[in-house]
N, CA, C and O atoms as a Tinker XYZ file with bonds, in Angstrom:
   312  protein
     1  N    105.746000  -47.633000   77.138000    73     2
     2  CA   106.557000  -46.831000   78.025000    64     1     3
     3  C    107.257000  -47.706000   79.061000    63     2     4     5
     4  O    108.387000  -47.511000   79.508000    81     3
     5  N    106.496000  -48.613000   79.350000    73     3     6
     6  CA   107.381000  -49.459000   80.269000    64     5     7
     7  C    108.666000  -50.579000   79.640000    63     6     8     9
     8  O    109.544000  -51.148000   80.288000    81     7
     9  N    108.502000  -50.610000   78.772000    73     7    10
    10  CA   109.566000  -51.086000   78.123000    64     9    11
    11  C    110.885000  -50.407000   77.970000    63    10    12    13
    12  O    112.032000  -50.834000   78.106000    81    11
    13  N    110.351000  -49.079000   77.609000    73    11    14
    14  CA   111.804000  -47.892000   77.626000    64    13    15
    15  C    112.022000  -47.567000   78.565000    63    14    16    17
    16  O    113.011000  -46.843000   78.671000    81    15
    17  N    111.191000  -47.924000   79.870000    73    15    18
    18  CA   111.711000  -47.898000   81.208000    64    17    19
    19  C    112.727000  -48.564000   81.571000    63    18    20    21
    20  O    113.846000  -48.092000   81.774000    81    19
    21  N    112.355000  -49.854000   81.689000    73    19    22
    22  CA   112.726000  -51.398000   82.077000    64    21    23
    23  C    114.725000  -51.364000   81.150000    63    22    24    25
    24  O    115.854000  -51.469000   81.629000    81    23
    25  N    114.044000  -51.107000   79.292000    73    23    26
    26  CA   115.144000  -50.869000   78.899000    64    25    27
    27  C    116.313000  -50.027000   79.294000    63    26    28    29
    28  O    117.459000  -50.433000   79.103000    81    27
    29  N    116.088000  -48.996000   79.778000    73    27    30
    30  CA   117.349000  -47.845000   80.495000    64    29    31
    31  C    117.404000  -47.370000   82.027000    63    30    32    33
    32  O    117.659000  -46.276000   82.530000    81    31
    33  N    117.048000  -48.685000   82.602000    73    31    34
    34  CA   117.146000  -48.789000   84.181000    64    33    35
    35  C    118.349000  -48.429000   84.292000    63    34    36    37
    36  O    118.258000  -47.220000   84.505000    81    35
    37  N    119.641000  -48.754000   84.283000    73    35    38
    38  CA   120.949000  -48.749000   84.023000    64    37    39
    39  C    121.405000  -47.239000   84.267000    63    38    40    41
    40  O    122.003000  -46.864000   85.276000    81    39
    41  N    121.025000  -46.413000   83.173000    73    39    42
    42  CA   120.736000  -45.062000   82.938000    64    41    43
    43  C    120.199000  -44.516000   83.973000    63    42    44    45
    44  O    120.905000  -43.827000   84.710000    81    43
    45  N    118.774000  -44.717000   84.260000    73    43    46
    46  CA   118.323000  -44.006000   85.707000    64    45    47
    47  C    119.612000  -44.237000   86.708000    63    46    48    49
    48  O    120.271000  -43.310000   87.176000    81    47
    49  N    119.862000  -45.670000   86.961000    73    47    50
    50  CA   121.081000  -45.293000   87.700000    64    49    51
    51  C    122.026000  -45.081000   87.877000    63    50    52    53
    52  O    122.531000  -45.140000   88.998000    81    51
    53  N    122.723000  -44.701000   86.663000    73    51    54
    54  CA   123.825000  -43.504000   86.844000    64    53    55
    55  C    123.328000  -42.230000   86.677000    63    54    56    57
    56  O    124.101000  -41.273000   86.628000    81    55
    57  N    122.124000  -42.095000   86.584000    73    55    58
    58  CA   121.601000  -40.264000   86.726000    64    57    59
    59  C    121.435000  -39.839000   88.517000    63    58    60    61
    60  O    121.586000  -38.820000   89.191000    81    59
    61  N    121.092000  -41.086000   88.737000    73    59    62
    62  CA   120.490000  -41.345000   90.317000    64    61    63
    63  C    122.137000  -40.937000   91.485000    63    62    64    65
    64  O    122.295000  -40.380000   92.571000    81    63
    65  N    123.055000  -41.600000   90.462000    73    63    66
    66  CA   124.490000  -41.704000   91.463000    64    65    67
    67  C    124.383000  -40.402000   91.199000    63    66    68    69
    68  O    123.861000  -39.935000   92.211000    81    67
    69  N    124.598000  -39.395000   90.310000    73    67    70
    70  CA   125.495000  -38.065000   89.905000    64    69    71
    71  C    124.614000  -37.046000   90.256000    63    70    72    73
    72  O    124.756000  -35.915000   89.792000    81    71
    73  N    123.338000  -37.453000   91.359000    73    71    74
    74  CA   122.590000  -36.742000   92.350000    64    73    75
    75  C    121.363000  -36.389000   91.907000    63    74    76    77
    76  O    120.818000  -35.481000   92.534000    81    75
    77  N    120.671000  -36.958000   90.818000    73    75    78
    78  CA   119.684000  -36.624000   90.407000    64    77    79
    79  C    118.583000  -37.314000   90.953000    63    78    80    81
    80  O    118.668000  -38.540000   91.034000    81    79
    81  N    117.274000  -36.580000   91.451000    73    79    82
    82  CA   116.812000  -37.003000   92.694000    64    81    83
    83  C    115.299000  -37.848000   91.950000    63    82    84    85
    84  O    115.014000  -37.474000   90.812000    81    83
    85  N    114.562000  -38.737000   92.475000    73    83    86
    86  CA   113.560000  -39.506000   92.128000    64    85    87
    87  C    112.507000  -39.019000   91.675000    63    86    88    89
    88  O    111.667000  -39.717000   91.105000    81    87
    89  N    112.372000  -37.651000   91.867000    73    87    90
    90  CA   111.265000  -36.701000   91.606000    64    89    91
    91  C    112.115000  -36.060000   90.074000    63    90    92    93
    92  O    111.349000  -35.498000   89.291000    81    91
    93  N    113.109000  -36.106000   89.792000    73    91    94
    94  CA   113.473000  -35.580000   88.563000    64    93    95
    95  C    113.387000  -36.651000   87.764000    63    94    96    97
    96  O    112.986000  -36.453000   86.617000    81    95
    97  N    113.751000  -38.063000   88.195000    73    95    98
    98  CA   114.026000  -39.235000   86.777000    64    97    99
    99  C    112.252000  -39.307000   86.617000    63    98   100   101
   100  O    111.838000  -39.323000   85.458000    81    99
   101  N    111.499000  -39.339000   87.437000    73    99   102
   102  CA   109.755000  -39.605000   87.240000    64   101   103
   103  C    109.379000  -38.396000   86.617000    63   102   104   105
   104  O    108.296000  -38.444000   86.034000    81   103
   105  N    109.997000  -37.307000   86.587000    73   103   106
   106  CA   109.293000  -36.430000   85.757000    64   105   107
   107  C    109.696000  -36.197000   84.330000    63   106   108   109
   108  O    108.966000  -35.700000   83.473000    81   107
   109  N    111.427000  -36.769000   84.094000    73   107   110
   110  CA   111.454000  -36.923000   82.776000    64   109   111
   111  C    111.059000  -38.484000   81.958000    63   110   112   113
   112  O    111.477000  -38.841000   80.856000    81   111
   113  N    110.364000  -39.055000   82.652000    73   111   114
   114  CA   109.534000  -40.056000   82.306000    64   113   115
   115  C    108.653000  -39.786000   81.608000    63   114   116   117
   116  O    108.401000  -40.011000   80.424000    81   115
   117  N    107.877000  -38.970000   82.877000    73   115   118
   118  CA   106.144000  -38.094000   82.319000    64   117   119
   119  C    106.400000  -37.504000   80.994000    63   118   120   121
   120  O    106.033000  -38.000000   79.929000    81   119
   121  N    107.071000  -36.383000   81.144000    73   119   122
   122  CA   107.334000  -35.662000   80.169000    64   121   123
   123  C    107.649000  -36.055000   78.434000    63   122   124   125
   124  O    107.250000  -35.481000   77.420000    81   123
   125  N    108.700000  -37.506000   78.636000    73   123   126
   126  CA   108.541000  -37.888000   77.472000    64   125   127
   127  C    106.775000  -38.832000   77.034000    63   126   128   129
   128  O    105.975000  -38.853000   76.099000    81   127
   129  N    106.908000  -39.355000   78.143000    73   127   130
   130  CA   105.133000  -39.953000   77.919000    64   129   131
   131  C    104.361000  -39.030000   76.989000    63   130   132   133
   132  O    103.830000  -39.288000   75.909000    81   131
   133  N    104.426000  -37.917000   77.655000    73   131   134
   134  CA   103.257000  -37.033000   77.458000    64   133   135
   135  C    103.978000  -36.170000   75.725000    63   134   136   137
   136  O    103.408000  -35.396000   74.956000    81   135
   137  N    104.806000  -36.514000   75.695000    73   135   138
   138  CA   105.335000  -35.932000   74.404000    64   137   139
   139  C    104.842000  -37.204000   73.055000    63   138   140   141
   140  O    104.062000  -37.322000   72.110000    81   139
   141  N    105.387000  -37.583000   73.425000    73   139   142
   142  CA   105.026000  -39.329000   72.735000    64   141   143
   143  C    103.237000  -39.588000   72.134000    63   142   144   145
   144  O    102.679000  -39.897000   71.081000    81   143
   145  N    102.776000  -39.166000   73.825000    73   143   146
   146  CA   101.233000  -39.045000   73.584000    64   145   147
   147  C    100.709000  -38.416000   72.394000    63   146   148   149
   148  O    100.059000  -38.866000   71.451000    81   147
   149  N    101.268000  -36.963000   72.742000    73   147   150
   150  CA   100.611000  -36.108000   72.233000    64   149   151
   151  C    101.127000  -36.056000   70.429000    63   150   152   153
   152  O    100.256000  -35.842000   69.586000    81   151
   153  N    102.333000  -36.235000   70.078000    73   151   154
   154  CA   102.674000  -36.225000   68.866000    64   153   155
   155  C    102.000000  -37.407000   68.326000    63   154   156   157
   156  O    101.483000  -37.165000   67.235000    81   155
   157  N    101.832000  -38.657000   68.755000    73   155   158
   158  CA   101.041000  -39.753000   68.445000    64   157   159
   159  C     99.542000  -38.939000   68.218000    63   158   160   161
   160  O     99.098000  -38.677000   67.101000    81   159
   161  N     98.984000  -38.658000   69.270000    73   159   162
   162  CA    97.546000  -38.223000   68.674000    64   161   163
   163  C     97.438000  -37.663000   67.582000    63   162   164   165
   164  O     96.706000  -38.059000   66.676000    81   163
   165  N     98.232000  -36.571000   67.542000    73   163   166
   166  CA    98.016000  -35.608000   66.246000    64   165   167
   167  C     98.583000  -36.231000   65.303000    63   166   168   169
   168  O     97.956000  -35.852000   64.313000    81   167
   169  N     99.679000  -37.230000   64.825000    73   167   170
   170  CA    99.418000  -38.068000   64.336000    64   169   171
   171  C     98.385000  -38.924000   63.322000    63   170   172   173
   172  O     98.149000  -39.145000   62.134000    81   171
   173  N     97.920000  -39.255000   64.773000    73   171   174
   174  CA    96.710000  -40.139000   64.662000    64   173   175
   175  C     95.472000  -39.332000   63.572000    63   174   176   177
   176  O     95.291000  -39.456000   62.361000    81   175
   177  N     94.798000  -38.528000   64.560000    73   175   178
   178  CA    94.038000  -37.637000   63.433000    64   177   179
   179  C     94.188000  -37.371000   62.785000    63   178   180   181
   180  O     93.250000  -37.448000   61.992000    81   179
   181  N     95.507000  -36.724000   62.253000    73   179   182
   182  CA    95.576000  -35.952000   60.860000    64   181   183
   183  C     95.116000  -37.433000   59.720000    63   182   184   185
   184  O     94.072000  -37.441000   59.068000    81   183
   185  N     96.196000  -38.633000   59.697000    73   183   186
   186  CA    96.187000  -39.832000   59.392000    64   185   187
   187  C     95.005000  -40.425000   59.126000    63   186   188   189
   188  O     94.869000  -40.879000   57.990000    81   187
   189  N     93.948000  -40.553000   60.042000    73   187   190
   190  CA    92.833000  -40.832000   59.932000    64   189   191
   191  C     92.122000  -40.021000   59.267000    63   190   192   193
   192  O     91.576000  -40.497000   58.272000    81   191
   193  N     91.933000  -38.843000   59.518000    73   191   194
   194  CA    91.090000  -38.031000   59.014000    64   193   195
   195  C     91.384000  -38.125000   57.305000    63   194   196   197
   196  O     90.444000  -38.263000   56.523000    81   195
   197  N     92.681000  -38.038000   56.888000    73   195   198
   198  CA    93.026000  -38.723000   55.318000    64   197   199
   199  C     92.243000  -40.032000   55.291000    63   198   200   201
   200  O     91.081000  -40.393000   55.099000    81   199
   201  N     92.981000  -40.368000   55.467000    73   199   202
   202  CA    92.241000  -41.824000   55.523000    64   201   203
   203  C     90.464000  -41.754000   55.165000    63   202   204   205
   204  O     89.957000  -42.009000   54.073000    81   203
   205  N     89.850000  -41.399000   56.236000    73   203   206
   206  CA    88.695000  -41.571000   55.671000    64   205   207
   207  C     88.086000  -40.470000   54.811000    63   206   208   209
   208  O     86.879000  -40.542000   54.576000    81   207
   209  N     88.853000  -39.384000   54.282000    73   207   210
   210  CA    88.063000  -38.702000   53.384000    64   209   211
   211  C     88.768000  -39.712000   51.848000    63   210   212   213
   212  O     88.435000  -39.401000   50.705000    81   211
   213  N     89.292000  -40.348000   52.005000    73   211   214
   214  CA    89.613000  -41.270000   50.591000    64   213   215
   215  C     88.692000  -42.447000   50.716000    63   214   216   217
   216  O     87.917000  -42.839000   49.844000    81   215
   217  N     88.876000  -42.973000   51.934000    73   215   218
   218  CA    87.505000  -44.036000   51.612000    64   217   219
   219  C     86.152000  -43.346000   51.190000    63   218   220   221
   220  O     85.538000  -43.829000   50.238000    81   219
   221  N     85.722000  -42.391000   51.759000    73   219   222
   222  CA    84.671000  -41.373000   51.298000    64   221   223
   223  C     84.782000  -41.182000   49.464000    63   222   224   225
   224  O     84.211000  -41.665000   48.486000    81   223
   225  N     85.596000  -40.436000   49.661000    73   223   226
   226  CA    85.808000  -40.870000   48.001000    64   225   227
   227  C     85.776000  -42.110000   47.030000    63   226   228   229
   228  O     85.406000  -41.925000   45.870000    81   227
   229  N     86.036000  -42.987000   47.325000    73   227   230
   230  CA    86.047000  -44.260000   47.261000    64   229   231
   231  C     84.707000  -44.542000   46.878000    63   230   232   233
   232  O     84.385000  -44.523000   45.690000    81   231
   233  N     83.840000  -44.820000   47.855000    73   231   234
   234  CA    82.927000  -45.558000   47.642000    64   233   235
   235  C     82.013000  -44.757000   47.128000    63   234   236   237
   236  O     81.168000  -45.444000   46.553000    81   235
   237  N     81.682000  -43.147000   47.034000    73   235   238
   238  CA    81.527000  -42.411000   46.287000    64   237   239
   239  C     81.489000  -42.796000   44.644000    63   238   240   241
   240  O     80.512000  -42.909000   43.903000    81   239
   241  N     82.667000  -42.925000   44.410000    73   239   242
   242  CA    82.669000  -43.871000   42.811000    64   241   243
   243  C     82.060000  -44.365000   42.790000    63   242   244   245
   244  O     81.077000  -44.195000   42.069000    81   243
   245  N     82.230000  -45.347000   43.589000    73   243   246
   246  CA    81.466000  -47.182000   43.567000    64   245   247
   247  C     80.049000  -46.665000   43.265000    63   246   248   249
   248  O     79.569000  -47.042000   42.196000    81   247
   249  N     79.433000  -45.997000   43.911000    73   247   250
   250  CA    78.091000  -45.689000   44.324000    64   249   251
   251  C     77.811000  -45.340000   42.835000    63   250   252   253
   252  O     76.994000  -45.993000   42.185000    81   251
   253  N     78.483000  -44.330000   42.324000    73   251   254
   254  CA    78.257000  -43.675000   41.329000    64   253   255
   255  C     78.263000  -44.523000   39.999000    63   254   256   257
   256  O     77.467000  -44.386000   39.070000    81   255
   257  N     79.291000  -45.412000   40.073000    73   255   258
   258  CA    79.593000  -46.240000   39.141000    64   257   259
   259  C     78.826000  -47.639000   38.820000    63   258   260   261
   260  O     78.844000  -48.156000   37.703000    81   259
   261  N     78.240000  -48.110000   39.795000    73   259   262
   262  CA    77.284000  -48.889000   39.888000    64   261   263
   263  C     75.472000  -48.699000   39.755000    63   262   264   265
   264  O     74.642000  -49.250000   39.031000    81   263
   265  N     75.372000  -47.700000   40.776000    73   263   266
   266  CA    73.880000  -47.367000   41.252000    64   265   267
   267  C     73.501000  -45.920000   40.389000    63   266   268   269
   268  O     72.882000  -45.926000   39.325000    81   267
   269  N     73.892000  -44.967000   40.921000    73   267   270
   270  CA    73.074000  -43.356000   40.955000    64   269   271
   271  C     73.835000  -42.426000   41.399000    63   270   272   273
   272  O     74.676000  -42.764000   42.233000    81   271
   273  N     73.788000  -41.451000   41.113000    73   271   274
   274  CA    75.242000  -40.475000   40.917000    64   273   275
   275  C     74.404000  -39.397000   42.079000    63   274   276   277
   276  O     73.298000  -38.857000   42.047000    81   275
   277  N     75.661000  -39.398000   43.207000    73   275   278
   278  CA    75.515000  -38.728000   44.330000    64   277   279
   279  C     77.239000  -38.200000   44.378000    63   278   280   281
   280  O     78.367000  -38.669000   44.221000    81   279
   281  N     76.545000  -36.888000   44.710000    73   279   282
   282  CA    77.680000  -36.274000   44.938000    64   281   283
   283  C     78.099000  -35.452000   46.703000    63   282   284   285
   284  O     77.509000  -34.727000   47.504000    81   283
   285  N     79.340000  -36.070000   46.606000    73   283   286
   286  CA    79.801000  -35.457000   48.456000    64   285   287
   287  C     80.376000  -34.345000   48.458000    63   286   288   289
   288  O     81.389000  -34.272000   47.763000    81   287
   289  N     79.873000  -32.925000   49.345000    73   287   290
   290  CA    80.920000  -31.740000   49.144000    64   289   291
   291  C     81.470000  -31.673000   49.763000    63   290   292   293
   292  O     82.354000  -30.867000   49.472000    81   291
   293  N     81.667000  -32.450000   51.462000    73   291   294
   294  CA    82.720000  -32.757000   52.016000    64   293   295
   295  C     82.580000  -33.618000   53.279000    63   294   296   297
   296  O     81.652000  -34.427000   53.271000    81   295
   297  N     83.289000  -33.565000   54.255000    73   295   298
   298  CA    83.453000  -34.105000   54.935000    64   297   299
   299  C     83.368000  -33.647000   56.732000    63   298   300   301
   300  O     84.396000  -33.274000   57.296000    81   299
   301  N     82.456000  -33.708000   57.248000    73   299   302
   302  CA    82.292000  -33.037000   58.637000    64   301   303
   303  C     82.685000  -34.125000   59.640000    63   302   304   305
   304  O     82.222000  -35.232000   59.915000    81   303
   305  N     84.187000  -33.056000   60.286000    73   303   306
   306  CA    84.525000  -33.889000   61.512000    64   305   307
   307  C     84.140000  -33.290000   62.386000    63   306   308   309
   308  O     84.383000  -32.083000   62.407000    81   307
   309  N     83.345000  -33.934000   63.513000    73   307   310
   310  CA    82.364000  -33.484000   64.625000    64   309   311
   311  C     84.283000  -34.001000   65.681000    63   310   312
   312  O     84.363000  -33.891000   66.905000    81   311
């Protein structure tokens, strides 16, 4: 975030000349932050949560294919 700050300083100040006050450019800061955040998280989980029900599967085989046949009925995300 501080980078896309730093990057469109310029911008803040021509929003700043055409009367837009310091409490408005800091809150459309937040706002994208918190947008960014939040689409990143959910993101994140959905992503992961794939993620490891295939490694689950995964080694599942292995297990099976090597050792003794165990079977997974799913997957509990606490």
């Amino acid at each position: 975030m501080t980078f896309s700050v730093v990057q469109r300083r310029s911008l803040f100040g021509t929003l700043r000349c055409l009367g837009v006050t310091r409490l408005e450019v800091f809150s459309l800061v937040v706002v994208e932050a918190l947008l960014v955040g939040v689409v990143g998280s959910f993101l994140g989980l959905v992503i992961g949560v794939l993620l490891g029900q295939g490694a689950v599967r995964l080694v599942t085989r292995t297990i099976n294919d090597l050792f003794f046949v165990v079977t997974v009925q799913g997957i509990q995300i606490q």
